[in-house]
C-alpha positions in Angstrom: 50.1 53.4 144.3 53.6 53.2 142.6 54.1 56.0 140.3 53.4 55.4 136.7 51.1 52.9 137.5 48.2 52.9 134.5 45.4 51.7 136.1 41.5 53.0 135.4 40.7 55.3 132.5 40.9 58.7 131.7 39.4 59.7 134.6 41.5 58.4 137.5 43.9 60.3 139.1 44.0 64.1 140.2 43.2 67.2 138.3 46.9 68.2 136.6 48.1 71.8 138.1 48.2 74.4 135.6 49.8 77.5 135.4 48.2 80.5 135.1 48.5 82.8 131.6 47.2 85.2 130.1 43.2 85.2 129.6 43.2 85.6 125.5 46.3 83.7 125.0 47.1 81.7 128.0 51.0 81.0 128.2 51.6 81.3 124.5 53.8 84.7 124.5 55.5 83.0 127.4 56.4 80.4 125.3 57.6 82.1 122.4 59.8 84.8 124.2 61.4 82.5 127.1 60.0 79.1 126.9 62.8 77.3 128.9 62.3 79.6 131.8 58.6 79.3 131.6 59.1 75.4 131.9 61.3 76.0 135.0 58.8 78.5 136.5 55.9 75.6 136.2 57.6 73.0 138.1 59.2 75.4 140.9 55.5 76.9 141.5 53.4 73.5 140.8 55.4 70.6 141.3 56.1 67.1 139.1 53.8 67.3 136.0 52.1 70.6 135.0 50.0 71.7 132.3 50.7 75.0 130.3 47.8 76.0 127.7 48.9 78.3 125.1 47.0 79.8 121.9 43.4 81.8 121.1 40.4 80.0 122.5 39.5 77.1 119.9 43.0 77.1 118.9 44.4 76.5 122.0 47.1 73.6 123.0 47.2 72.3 126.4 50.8 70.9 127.0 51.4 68.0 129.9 54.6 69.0 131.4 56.3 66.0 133.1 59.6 67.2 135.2 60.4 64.4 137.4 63.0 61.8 136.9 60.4 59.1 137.5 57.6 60.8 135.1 60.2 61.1 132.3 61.3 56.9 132.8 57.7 56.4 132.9 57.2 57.9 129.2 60.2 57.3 127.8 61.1 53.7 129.0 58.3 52.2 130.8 55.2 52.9 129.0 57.0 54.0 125.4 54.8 52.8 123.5 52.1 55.2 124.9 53.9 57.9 124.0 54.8 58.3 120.0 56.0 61.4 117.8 52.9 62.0 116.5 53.1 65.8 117.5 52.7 68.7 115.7 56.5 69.5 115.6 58.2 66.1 115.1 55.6 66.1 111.6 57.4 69.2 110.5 61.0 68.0 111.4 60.2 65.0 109.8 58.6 67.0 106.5 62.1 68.4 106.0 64.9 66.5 107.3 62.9 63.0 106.0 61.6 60.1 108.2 65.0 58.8 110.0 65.4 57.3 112.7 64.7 60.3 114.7 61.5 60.4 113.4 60.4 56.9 112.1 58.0 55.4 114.0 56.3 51.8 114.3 57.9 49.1 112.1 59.5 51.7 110.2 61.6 52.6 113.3 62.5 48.9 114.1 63.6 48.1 110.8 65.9 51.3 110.6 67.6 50.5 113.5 68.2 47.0 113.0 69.9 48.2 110.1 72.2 50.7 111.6 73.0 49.2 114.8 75.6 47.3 113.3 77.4 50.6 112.2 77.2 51.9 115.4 78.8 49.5 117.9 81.9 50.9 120.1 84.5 49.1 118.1 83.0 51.1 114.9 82.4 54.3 116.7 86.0 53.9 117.7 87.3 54.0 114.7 86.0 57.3 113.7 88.5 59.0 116.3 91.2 59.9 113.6 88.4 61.8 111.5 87.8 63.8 114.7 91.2 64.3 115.4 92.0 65.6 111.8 89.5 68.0 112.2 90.0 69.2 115.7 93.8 69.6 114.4 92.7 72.1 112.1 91.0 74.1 114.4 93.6 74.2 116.8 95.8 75.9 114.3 93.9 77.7 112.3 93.2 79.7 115.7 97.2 80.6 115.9 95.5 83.4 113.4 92.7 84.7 115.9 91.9 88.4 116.1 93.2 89.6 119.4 93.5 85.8 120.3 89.6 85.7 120.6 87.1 82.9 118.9 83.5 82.3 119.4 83.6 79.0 120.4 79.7 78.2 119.8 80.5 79.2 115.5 84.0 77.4 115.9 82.8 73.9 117.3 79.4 73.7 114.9 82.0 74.4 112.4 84.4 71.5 113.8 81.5 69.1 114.7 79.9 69.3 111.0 83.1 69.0 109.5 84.1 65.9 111.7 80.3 64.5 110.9 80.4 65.3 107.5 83.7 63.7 106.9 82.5 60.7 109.2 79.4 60.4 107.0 81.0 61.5 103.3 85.1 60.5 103.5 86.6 62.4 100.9 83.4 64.4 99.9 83.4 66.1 103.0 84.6 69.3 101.3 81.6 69.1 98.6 79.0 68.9 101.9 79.7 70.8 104.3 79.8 74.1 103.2 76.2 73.1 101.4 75.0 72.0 105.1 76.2 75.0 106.8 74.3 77.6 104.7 71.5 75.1 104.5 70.8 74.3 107.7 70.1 77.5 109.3 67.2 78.4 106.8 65.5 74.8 107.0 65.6 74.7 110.9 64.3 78.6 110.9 61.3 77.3 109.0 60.8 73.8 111.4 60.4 76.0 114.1 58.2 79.0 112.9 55.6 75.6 111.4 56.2 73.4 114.7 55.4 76.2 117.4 52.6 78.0 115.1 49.1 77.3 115.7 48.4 77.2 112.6 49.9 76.9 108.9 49.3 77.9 105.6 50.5 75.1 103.1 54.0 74.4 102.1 53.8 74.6 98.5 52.0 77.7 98.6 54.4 80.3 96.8 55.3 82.4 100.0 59.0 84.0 100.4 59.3 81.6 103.2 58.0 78.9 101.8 60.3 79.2 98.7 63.8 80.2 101.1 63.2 76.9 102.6 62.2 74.8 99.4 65.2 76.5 97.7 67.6 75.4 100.8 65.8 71.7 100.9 66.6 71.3 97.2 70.2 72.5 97.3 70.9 69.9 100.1 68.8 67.0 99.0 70.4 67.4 95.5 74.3 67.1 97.0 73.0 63.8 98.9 71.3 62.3 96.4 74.7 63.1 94.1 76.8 61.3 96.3 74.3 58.4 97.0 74.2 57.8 93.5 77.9 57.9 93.2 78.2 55.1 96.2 75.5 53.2 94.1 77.2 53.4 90.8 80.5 52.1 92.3 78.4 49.1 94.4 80.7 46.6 94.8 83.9 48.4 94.2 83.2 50.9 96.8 86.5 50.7 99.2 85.4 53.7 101.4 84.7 53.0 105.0 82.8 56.5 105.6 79.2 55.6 106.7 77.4 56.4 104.0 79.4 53.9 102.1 78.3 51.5 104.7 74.6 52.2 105.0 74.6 51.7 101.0 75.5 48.4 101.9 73.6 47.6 105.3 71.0 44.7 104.5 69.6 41.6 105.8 67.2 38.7 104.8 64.7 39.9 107.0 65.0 44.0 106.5 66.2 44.5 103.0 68.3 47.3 102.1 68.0 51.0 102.4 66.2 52.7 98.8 68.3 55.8 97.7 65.3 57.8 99.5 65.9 56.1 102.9 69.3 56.3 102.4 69.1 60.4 101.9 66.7 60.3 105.1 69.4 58.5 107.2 71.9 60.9 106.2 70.0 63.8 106.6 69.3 62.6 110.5 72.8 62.0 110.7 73.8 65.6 109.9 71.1 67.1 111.9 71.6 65.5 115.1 75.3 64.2 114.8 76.7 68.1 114.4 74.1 70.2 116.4 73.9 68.1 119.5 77.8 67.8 119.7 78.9 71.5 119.0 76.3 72.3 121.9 78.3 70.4 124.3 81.6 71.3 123.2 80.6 75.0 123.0 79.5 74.9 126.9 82.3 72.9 127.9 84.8 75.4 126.7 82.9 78.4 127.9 82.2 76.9 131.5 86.0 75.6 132.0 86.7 79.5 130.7 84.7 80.6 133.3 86.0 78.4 135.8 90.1 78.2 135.5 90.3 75.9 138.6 88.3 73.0 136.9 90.1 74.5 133.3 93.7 73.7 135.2 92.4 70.5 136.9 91.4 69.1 133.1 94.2 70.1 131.4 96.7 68.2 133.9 94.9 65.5 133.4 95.2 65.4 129.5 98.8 66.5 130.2 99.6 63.3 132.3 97.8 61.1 130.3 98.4 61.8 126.6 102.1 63.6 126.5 102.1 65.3 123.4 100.7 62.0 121.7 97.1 62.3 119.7 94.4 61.1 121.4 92.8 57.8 120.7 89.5 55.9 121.1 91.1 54.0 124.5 91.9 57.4 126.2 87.8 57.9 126.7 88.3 55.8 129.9 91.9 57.3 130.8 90.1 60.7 130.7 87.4 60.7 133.7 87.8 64.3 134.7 87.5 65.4 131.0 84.2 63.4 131.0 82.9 64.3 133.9 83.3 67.9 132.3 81.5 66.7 129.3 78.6 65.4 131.5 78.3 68.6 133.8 77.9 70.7 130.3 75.3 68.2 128.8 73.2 68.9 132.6 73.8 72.7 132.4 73.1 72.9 128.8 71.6 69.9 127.3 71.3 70.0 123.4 68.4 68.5 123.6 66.5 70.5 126.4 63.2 69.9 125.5 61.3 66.2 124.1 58.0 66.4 122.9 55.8 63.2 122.7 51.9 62.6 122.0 49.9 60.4 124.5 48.4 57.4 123.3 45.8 56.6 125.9 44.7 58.1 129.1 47.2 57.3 132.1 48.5 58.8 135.0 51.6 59.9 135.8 53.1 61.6 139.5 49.0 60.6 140.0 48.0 62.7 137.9 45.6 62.2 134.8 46.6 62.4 131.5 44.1 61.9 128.8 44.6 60.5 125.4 46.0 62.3 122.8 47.5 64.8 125.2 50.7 66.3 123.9 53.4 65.7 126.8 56.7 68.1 127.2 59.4 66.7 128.6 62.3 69.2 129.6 65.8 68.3 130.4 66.5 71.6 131.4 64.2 71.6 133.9 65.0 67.7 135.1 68.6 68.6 135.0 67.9 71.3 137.6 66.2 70.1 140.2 67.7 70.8 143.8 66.7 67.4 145.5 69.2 66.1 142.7 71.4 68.3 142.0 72.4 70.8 145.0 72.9 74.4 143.5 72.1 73.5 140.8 73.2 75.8 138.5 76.5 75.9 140.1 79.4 74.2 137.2 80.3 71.2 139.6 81.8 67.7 137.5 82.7 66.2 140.5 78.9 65.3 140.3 79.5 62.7 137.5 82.4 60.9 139.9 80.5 57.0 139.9 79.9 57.7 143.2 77.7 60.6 142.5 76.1 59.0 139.8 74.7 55.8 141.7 73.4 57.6 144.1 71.0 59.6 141.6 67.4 58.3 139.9 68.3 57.0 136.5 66.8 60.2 134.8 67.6 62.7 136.4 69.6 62.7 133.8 69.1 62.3 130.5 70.4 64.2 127.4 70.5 61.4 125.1 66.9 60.4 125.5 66.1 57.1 126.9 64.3 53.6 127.0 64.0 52.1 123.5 64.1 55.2 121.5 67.8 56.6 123.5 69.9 58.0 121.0 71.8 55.6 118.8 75.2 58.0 118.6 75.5 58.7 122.3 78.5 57.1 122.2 80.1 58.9 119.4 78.7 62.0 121.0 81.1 61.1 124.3 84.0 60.2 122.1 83.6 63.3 119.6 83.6 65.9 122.4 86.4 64.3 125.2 89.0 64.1 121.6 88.3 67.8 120.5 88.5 69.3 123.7 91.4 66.9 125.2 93.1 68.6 122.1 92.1 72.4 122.3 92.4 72.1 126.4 95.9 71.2 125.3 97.1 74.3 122.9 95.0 76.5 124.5 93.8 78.2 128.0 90.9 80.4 127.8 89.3 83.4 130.0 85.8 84.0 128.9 84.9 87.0 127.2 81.0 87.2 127.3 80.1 85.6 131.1 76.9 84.9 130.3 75.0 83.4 126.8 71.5 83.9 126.6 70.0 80.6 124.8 66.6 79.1 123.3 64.8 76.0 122.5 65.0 75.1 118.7 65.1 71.7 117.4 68.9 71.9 119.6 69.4 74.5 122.0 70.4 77.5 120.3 72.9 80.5 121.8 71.2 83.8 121.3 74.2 85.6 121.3 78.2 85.4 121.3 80.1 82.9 123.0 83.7 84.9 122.6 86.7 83.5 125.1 89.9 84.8 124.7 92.6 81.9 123.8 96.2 81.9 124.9 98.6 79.3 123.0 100.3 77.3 125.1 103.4 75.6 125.3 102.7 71.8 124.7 104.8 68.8 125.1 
């Protein structure tokens, strides 16, 4: 039978390997400490789907891994709408950063989109490339200044990517935002996590230090959203601005409506969190992998040499910049920003022929996907040649995926691709780099997060 197939009921199929854990607590401390590696560990001992229990008996979660490129079309383009974000953690992402479109669901969802859309076609995403390039221009000199010529490249590009987001989504109030984002964020995401992998959770208004840090840092960011939405609103007709926010104030249709000032703070709050996190993920590995590996650096470089001069980049040199893609792509397999999708089945199927039963909660890991060796040979080996078109149509449609997929694939993926080849065709430009720490440990938080430093030693160059 064809994989992915749903026929029978909860019954069908074969029992669903699991991996063994610890008697009291099954995988759970697994989990916690190293839970990307305890992902990759399932699928290289038991195969395509897996199931990994974790938590105290009567408390315990049982987690339906899925690691094959055909199990992860099958729940995230195929059968969709069996799988929703009805989990545990998308409930507290969606408590704090409001309900989006990362974390709208149903009709909700569909009517958010249909609004945005619009504001995201190429020709619009295009024209955000001078924001980008303003901000990456800042950077670039601002590091003439570096101690012993040495950055951390994972604080310097959230830095750039939230400033470049921030003025995308703000225009000129980027400077009231982002410094009110950056000290924000960090304490909101803190607390998603600790609520979304807990078993259990004492209420959020309950007076708690934690609670209060994170009610404090919600407030303090809501309030500078809602200030500006209300200054976009006050100006309505007169506003000139082309920033997005401007132009999600004024997104409506006969069918949808508009967006309230609540949605509107929702769809900016989305924005910030996956527009910046997601991109400064990429960029960060793509400067510390072409650091470690000054052929590819070299091979980059005289690419962006030969095809921009000394000119600023533009929306058109995407295509004129395959190598420099290709290097984007390689990062997003090796560290994908995203490296783990949660979803909630809706009723029992099978997938790989195994069963799933309803309201199973169902893992899907990019990390592990992006690693397997029938796909990708050595895989952790830094290769971009393996995103040549060649390469690529000779591969199952997920094996890779770091922008999601099927009807719910990410609505910035382009931006994402235009945001990082600009900043980097311009820092690969000023700069070479020799890495300082070889290796970065890193973790599964909303985004993949680096555990440590990412330090690379910069040498100005002499550009054209």
């Amino acid at each position: 039978m064809a994989l992915g197939t749903n026929t029978g009921g909860a019954g069908t199929g074969t029992e669903v390997p699991a991996l063994p854990g610890a008697p009291l607590l099954g995988s759970l401390h697994d989990l916690k400490s190293d839970s990307l590696g305890t992902y990759l560990r399932a699928q290289q001992r038991h195969g395509d789907v897996v199931r990994v229990s974790a938590g105290p008996p009567g408390m315990r979660a049982d987690l339906y891994c899925v690691f094959s490129p055909a199990g992860v079309q099958q729940v995230l383009a195929s059968e969709a709408a069996n799988f929703r974000k009805d989990n545990a953690f998308y409930q507290e992402v969606r408590e704090s950063f409001g309900n989006g479109l990362l974390t709208s669901q149903d009709e909700d969802y569909l009517r958010q989109r249909r609004l945005v859309q619009p504001l995201f076609t190429r020709r619009r995403v295009d024209g955000y490339a001078g924001a980008v390039a303003a901000e990456t221009a800042s950077v670039v000199t601002a590091w003439e200044e570096a101690l012993d010529g040495i950055v951390d490249v994972s604080d310097e590009m959230t830095h750039l990517a939230l400033r470049a987001v921030a003025r995308i989504l703000f225009g000129t109030d980027v400077e009231a935002t982002a410094d009110v984002v950056a000290r924000c964020f960090p304490v909101i995401t803190d607390y998603v996590l600790r609520r979304g992998y807990s078993p259990a959770n004492i209420p959020r208004n309950w007076p708690t230090p934690g609670n209060r840090r994170a009610a404090a840092a919600m407030d303090e960011l809501y309030g500078v959203c809602d200030r500006i939405i209300g200054q976009r609103r006050r100006a309505g007709a007169d506003a000139s601005g082309e920033d997005l926010l401007t132009l999600l104030a004024a997104a409506r249709s006969s069918d949808d409506g508009e967006f309230d000032d609540g949605e509107l703070r929702d769809q900016v709050l989305i924005f910030l969190l996956a527009g910046h996190e997601t991109t400064a993920t990429s960029l960060c590995f793509a400067l510390h992998l072409l650091a470690r590996h000054p052929e590819q650096q070299d091979r980059a470089r005289e690419e962006i040499t030969r095809v921009l001069g000394g000119r600023p980049p533009q929306a058109s040199d995407l295509e004129r910049l395959p190598y420099l893609s290709q290097v984007v792509k390689e990062a997003m397999r090796l560290y994908p920003a995203a490296p783990v999708i949660g979803r909630k089945a809706v009723a029992a199927t099978r997938i790989g022929g195994h069963a799933v039963p309803a309201g199973a909660d169902v893992i899907l890991a990019p990390w592990v996907t992006h690693r397997r060796p029938e796909h990708w040979p050595d895989p952790d080996r830094f290769d971009p040649d393996r995103f040549t078109p060649e390469a690529e149509a000779g591969r199952p449609r997920y094996a890779w995926f770091p922008f999601g997929g099927g009807p719910r694939a990410c609505i910035g993926q382009h931006f994402s691709m235009l945001e990082s080849v600009i900043a980097l065709a311009m820092i690969l430009r000023a700069y070479s780099f020799e890495a300082v720490d070889a290796e970065i440990p890193v973790s599964a938080g909303i985004t993949l997060r680096t555990e440590g430093p990412a330090r690379c030693r910069v040498r100005r160059l002499d550009t054209p």
